[in-house]
PDB file of N, CA, C and O in Angstrom:
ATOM      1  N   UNK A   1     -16.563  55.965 -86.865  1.00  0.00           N
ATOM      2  CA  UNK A   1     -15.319  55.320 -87.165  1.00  0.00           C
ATOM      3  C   UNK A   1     -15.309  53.940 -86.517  1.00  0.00           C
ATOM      4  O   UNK A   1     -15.533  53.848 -85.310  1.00  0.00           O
ATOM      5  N   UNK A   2     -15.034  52.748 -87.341  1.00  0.00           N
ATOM      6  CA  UNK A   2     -14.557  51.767 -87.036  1.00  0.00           C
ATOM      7  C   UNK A   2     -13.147  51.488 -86.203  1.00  0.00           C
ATOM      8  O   UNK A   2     -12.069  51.951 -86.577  1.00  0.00           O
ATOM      9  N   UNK A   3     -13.285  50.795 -85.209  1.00  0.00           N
ATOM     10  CA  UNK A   3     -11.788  50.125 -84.202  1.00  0.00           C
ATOM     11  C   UNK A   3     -11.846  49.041 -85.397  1.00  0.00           C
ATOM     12  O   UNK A   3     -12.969  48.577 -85.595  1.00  0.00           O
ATOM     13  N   UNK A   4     -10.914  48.618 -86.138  1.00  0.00           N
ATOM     14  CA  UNK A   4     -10.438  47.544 -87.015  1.00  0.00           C
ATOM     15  C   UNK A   4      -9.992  46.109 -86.076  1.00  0.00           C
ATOM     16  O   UNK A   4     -10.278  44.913 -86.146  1.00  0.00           O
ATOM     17  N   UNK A   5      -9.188  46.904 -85.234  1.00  0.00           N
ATOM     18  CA  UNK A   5      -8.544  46.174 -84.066  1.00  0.00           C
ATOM     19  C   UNK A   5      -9.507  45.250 -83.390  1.00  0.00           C
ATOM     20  O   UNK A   5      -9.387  44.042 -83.184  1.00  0.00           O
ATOM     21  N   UNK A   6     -10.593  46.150 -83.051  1.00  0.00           N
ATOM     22  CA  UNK A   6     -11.899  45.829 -81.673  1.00  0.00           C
ATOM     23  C   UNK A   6     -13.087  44.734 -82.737  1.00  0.00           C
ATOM     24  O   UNK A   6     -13.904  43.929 -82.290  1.00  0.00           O
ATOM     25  N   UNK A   7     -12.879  44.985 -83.872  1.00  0.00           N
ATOM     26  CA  UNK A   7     -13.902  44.332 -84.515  1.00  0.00           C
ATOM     27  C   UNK A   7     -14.023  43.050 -84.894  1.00  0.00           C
ATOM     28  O   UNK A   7     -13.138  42.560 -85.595  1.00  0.00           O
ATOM     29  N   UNK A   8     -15.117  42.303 -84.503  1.00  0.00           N
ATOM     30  CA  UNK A   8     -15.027  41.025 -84.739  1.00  0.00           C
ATOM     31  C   UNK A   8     -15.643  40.674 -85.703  1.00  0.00           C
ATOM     32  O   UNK A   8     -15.408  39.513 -86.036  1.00  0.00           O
ATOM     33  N   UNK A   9     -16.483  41.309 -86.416  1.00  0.00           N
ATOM     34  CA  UNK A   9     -17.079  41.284 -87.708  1.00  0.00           C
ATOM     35  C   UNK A   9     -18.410  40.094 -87.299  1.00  0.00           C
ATOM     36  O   UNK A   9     -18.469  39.111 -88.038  1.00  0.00           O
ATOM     37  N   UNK A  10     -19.369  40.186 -86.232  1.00  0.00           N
ATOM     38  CA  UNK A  10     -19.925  39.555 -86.181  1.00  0.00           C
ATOM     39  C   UNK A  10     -21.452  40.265 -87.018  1.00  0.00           C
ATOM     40  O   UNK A  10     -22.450  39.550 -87.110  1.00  0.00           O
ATOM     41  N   UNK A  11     -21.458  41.489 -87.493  1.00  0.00           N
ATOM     42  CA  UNK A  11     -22.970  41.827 -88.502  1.00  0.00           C
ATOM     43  C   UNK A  11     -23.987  42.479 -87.567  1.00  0.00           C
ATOM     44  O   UNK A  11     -25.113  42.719 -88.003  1.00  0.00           O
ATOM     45  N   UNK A  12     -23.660  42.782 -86.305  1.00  0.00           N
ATOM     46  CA  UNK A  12     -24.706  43.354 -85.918  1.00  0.00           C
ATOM     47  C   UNK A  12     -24.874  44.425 -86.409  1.00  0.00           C
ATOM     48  O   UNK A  12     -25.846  44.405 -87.164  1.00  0.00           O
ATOM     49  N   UNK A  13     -24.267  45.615 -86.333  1.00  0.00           N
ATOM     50  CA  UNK A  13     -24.060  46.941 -86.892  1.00  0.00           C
ATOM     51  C   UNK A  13     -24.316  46.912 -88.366  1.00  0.00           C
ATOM     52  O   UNK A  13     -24.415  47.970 -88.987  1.00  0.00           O
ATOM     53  N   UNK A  14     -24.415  45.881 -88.888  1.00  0.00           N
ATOM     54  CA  UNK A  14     -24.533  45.478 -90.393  1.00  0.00           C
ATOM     55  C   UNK A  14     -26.286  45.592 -90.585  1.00  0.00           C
ATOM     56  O   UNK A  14     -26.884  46.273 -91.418  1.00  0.00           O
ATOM     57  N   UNK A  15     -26.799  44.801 -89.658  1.00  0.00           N
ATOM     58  CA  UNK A  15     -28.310  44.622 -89.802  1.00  0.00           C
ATOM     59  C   UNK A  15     -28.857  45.699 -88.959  1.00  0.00           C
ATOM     60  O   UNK A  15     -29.969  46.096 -89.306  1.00  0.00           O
ATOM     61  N   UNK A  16     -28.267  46.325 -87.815  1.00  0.00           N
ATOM     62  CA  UNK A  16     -28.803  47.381 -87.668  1.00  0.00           C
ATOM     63  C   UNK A  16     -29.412  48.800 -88.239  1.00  0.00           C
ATOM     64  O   UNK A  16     -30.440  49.413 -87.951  1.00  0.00           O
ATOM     65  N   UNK A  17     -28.588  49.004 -88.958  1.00  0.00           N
ATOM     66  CA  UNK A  17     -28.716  50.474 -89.530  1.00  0.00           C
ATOM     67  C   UNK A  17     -29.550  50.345 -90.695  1.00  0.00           C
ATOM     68  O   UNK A  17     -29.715  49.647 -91.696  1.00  0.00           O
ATOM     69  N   UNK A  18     -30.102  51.589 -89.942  1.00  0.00           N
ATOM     70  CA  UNK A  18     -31.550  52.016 -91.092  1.00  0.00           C
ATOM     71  C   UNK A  18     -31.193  51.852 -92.481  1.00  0.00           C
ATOM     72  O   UNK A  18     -31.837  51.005 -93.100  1.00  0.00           O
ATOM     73  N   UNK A  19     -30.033  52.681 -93.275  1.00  0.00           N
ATOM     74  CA  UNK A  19     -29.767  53.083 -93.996  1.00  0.00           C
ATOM     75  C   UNK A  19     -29.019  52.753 -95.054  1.00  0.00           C
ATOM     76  O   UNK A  19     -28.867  53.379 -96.103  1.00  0.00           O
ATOM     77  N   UNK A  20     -28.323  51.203 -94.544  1.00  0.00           N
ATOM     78  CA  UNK A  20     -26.953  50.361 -95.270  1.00  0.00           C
ATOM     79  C   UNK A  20     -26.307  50.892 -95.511  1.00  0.00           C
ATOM     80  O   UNK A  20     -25.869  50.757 -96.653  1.00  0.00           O
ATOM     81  N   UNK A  21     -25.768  51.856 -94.679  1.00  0.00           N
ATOM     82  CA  UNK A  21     -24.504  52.727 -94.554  1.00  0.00           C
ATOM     83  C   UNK A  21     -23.190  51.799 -93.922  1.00  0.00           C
ATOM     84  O   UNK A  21     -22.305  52.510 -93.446  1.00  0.00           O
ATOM     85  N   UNK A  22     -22.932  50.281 -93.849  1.00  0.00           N
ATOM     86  CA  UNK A  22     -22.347  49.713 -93.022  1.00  0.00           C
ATOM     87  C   UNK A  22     -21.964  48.822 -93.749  1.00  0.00           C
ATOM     88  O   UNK A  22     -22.983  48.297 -94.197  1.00  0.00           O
ATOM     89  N   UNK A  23     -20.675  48.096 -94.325  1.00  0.00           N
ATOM     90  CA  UNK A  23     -20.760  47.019 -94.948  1.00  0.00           C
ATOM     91  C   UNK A  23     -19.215  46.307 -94.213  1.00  0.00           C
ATOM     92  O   UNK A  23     -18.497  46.726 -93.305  1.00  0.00           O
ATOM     93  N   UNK A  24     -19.144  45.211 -94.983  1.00  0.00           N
ATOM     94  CA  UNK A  24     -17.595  44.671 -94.720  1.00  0.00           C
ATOM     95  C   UNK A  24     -16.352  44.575 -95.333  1.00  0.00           C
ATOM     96  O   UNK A  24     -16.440  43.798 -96.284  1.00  0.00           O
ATOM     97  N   UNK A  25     -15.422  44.950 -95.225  1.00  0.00           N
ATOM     98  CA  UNK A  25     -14.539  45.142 -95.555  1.00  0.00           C
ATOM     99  C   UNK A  25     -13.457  43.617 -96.540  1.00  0.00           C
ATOM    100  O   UNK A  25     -13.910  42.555 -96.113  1.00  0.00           O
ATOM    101  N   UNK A  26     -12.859  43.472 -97.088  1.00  0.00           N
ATOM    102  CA  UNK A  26     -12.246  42.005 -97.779  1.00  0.00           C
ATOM    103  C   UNK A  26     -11.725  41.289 -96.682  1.00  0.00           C
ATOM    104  O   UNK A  26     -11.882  40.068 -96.689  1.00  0.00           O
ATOM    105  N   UNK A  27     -11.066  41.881 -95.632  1.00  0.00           N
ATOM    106  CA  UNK A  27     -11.011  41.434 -93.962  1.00  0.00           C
ATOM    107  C   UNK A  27     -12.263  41.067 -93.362  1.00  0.00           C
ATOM    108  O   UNK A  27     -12.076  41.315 -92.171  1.00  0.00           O
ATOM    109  N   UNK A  28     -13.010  40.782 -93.441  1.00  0.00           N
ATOM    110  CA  UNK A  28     -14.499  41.275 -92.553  1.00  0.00           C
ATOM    111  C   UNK A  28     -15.077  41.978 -92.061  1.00  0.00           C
ATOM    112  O   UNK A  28     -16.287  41.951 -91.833  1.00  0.00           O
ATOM    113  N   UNK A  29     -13.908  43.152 -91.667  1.00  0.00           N
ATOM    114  CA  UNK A  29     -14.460  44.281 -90.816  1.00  0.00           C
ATOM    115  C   UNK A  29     -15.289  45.332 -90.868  1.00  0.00           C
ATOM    116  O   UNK A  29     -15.367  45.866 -91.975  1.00  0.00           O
ATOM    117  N   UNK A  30     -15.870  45.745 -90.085  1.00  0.00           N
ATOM    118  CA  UNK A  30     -16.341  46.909 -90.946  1.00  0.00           C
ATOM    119  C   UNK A  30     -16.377  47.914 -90.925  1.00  0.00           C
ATOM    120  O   UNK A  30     -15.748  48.590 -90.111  1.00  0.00           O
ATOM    121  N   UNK A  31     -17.186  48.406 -91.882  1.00  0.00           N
ATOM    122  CA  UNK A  31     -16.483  50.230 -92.644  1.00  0.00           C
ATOM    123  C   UNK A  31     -17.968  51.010 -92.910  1.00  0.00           C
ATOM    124  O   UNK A  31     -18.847  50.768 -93.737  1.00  0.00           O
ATOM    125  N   UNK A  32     -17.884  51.910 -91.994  1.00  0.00           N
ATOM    126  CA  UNK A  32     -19.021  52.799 -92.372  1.00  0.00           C
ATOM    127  C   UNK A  32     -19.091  53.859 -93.444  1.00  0.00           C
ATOM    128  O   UNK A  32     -18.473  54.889 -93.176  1.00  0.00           O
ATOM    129  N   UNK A  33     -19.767  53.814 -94.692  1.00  0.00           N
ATOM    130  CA  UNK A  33     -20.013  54.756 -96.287  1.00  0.00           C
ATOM    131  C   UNK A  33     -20.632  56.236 -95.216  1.00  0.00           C
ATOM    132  O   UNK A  33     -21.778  56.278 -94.768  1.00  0.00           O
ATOM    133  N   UNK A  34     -19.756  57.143 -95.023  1.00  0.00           N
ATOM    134  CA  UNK A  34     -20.027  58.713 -94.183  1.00  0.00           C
ATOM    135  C   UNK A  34     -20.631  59.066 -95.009  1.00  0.00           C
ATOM    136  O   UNK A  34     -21.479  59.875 -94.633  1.00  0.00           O
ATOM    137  N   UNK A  35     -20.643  58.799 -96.372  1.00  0.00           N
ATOM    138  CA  UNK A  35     -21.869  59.631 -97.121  1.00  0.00           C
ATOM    139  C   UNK A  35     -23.136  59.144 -97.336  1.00  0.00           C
ATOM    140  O   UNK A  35     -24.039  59.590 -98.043  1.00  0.00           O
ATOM    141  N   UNK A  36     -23.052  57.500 -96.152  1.00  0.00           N
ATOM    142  CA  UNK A  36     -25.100  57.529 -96.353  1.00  0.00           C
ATOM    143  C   UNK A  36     -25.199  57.880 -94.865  1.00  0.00           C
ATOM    144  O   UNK A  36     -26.222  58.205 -94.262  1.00  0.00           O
ATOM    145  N   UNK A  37     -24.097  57.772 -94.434  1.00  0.00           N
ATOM    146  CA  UNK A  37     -24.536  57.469 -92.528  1.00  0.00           C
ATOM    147  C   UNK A  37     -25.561  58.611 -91.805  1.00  0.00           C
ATOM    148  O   UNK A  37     -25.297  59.813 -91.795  1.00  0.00           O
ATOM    149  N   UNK A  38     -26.404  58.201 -91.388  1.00  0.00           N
ATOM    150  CA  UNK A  38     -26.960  59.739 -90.499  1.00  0.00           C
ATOM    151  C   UNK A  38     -27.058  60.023 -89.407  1.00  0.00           C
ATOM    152  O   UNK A  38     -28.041  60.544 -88.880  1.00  0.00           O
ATOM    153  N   UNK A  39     -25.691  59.615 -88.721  1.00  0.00           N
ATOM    154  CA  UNK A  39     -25.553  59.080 -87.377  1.00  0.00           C
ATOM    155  C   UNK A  39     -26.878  59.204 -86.398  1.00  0.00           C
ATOM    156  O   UNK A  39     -27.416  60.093 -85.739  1.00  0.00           O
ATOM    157  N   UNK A  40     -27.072  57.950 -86.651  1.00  0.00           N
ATOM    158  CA  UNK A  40     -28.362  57.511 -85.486  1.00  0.00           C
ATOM    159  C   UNK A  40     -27.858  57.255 -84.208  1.00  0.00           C
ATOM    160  O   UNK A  40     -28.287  57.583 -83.102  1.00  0.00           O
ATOM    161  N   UNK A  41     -26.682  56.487 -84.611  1.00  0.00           N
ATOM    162  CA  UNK A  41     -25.913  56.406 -83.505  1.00  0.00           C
ATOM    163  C   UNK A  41     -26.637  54.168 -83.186  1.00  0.00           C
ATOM    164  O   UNK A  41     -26.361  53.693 -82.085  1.00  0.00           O
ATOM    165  N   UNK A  42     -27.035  53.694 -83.708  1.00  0.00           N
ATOM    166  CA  UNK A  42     -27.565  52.892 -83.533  1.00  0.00           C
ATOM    167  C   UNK A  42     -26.693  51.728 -83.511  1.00  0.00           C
ATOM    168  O   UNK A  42     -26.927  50.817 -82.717  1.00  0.00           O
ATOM    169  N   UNK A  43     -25.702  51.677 -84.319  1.00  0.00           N
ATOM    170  CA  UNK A  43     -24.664  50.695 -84.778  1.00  0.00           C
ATOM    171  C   UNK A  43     -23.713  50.768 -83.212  1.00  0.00           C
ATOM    172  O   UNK A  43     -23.378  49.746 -82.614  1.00  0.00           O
ATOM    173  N   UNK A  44     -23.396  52.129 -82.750  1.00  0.00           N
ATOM    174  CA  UNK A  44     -22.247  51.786 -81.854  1.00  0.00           C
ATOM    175  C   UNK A  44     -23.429  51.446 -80.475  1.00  0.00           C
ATOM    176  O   UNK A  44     -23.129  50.611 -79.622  1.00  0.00           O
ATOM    177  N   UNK A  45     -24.524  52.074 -80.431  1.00  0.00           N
ATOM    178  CA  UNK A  45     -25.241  51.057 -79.061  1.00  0.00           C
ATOM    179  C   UNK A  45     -25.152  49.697 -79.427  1.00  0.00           C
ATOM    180  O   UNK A  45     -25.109  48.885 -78.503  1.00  0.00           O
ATOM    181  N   UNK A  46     -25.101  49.122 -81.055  1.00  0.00           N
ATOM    182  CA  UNK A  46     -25.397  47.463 -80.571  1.00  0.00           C
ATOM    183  C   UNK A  46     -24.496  46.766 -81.179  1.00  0.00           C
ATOM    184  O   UNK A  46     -24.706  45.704 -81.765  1.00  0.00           O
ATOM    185  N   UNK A  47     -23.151  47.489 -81.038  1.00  0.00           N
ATOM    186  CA  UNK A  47     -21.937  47.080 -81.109  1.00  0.00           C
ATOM    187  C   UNK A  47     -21.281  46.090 -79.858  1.00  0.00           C
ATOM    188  O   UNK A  47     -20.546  46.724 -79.101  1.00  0.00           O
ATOM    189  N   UNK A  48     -21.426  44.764 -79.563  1.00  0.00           N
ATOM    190  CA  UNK A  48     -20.913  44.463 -78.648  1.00  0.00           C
ATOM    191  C   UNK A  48     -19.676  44.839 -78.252  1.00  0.00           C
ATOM    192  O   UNK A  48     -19.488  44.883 -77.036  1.00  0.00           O
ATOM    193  N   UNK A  49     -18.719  45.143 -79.031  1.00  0.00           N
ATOM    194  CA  UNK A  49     -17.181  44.866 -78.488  1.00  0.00           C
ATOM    195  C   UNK A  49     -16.795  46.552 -78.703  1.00  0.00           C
ATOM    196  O   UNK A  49     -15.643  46.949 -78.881  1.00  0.00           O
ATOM    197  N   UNK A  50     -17.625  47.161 -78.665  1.00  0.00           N
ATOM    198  CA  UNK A  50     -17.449  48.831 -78.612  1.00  0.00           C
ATOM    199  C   UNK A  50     -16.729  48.992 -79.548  1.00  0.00           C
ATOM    200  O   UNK A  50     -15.788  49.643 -79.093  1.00  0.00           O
ATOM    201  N   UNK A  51     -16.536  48.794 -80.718  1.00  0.00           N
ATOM    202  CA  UNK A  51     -15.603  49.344 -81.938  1.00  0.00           C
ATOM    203  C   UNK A  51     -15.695  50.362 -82.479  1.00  0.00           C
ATOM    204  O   UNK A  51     -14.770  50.942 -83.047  1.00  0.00           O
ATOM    205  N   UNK A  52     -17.473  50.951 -82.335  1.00  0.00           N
ATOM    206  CA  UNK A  52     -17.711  51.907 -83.676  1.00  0.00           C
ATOM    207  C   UNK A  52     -18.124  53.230 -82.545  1.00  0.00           C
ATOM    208  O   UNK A  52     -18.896  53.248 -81.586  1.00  0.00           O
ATOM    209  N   UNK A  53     -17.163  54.374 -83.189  1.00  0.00           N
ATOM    210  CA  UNK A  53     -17.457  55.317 -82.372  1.00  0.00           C
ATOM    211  C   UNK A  53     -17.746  56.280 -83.266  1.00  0.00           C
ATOM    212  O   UNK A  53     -16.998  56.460 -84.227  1.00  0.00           O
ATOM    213  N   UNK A  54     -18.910  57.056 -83.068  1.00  0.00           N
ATOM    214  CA  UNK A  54     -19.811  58.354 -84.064  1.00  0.00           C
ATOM    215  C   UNK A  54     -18.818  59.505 -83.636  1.00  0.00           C
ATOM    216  O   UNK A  54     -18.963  59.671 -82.425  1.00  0.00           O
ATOM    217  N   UNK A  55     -18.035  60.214 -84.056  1.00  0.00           N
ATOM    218  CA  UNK A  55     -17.445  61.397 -83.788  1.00  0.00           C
ATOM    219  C   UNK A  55     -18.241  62.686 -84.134  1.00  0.00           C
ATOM    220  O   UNK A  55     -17.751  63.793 -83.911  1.00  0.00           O
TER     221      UNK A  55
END
């Protein structure tokens, strides 16, 4: 799950993930597709501003 709030939409989590399970939202923000994600968990380690949390 994306913090909307916490997100600065700077693309790291964008270019991270294996899978392009990650895109941006018409805001910038972004929004993880749960039906490619395979939680690697990779996006919220290189999340600077801690937004994205794998539940």
């Amino acid at each position: 799950m994306v913090d909307k709030q916490k997100c600065i939409g700077c693309g790291t989590c964008v270019a991270i993930c294996p899978v392009g399970a990650i895109s941006f939202d018409k805001k910038g923000k972004a929004e993880i597709d749960k039906t490619k994600c395979i939680r690697c968990g990779a996006c919220q380690a290189s999340c600077p501003v801690e937004a994205i949390k794998l539940d």
